[in-house]
C-alpha positions in Angstrom: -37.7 -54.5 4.1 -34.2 -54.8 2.8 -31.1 -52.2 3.8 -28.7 -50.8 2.4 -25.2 -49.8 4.1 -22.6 -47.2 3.3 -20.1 -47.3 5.6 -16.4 -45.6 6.0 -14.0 -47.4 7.8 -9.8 -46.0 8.4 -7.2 -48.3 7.0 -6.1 -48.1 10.8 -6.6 -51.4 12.9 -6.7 -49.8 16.6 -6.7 -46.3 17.6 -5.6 -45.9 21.0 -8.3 -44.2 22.3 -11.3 -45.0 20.0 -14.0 -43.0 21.8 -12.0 -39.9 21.1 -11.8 -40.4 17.7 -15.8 -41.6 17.7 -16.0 -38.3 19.2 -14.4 -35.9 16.4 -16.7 -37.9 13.9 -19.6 -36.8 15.8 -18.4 -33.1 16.4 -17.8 -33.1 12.7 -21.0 -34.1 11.7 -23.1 -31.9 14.4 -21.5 -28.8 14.0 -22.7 -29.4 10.3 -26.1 -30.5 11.2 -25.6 -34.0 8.8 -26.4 -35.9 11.9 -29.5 -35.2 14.4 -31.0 -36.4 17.8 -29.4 -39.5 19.2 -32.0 -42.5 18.5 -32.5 -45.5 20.8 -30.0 -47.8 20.4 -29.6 -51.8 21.5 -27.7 -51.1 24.9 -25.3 -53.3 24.1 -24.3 -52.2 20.6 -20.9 -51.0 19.8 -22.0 -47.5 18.4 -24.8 -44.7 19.1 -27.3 -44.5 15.9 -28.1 -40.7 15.1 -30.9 -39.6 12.9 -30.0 -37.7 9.6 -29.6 -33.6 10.5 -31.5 -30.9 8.7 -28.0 -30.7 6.5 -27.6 -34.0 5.3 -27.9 -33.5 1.8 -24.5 -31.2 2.0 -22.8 -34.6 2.5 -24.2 -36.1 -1.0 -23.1 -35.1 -4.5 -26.3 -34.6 -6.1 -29.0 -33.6 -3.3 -30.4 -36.6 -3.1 -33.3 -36.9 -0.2 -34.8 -40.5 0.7 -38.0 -40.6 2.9 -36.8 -39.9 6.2 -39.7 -41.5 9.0 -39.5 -39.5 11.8 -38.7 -41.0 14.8 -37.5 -44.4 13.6 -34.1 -45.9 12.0 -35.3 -45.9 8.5 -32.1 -43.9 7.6 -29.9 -42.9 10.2 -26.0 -43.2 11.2 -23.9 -45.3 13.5 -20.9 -44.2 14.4 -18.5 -47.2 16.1 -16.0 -46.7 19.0 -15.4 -50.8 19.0 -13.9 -53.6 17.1 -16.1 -53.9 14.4 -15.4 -56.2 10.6 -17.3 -54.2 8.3 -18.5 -56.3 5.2 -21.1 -57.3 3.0 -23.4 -59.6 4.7 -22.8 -62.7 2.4 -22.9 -60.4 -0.6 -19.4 -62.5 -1.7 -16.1 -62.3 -1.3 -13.8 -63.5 -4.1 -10.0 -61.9 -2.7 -7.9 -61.4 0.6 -4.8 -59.7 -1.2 -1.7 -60.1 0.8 0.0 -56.3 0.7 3.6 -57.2 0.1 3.1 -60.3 -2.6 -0.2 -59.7 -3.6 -1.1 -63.2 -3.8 -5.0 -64.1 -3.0 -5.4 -65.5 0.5 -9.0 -66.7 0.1 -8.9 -70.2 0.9 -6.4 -69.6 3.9 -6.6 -69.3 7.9 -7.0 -65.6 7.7 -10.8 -65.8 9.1 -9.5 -67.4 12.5 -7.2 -64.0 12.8 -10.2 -62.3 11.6 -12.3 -64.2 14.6 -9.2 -63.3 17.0 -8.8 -59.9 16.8 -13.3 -59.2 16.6 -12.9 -60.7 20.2 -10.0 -58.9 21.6 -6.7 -60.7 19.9 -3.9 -60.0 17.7 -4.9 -59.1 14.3 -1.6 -59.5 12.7 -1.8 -62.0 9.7 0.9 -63.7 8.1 0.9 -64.3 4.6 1.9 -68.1 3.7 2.8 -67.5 0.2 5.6 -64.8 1.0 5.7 -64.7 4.8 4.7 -61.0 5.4 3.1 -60.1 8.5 1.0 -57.7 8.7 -2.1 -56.6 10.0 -5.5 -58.1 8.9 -6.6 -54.3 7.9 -3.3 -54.1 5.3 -5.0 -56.8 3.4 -7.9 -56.2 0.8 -11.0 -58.0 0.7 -13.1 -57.1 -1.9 -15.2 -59.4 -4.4 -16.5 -59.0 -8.0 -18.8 -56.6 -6.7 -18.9 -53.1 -5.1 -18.7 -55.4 -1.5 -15.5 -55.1 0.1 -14.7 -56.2 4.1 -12.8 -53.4 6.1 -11.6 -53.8 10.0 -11.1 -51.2 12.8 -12.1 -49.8 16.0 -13.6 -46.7 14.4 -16.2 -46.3 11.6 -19.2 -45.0 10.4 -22.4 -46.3 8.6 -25.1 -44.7 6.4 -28.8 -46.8 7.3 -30.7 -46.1 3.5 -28.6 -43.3 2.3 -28.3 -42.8 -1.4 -24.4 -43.5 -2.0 -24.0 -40.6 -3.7 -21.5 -38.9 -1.2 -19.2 -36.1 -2.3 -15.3 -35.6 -2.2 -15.2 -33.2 0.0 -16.9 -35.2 2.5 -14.9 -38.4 2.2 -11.6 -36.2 2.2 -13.1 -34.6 5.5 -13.3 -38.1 7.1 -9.9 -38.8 6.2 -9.0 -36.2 7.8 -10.8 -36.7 11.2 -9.5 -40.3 10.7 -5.9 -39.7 9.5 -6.2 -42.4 7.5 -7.1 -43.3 3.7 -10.8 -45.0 3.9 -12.5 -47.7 2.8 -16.1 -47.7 1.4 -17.6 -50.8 2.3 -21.2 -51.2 0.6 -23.7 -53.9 2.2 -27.2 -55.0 1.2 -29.7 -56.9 4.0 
């Protein structure tokens, strides 16, 4: 069975105290019933899966339902407290976009910083065309396609979700967030 992945990720690298910012996600999306019972999770995973709350469809522009299996994590939600690189799962990527020069990294060094900063490093990256240093969230990775990479401590993932989700909602995660967001689509 393949899978598809919504997920929103803050342009921010490292909050300070990630589980408190996990936290406000979660109060958000309870208070609204979007999310329901915690699900069994992997104990060593870097989020808590939730199942999709009795309101989920006031999160999605057009009402959309998807066959919900009670019970299981046909469609549910992960919300991350941990270093996480959202991305594609080797759906492409074609562009890493330095933020001062805009000159396309690709075939550069920037996977080792990448690597470094997934298991506990620096994730500042400097561009070799122009120098800039920066960190490795600054930078866009995207591809031809809707697949784009994001980084950070913080995030959220919709399991089977129809990507139809409205403004309100993404300008509500912003706001938890206090960051612009980036959708990062991925098919398994």
């Amino acid at each position: 069975m393949s899978e598809s992945i919504v997920s929103f990720v803050p342009q921010v690298l490292e909050y300070e105290n990630p589980a408190e910012v996990a936290a406000k996600l979660y109060r958000y999306l309870s208070t609204h019933n979007v999310i329901g019972t915690e699900l069994k999770n992997h104990p060593n995973a870097p989020f808590k899966r939730y199942a999709p709350g009795p309101n989920y469809r006031e999160i999605l522009s057009c009402g959309d339902e998807f066959n919900q299996v009670e019970g299981t994590n046909t469609n549910h939600i992960d919300i991350f407290s941990e270093r996480t690189v959202f991305h594609g799962y080797g759906n492409g990527l074609d562009e890493v976009l330095c933020p001062k020069c805009h000159q396309n990294l690709i075939g550069t060094n920037w996977a080792e910083t990448m690597d470094r900063w997934a298991k506990g490093g620096s994730g500042q990256f400097k561009c070799e065309n122009c120098g800039n240093i920066a960190p490795i969230s600054a930078y866009r990775f995207s591809s031809q396609s809707q697949f784009r990479w994001a980084f950070s401590n913080v995030g959220i993932s919709f399991y089977n979700w129809p990507p139809t989700f409205t403004k309100d909602f993404l300008t509500r995660i912003a706001g938890i967030l206090e960051s612009p967001v980036i959708i990062v689509h991925a098919h398994l």
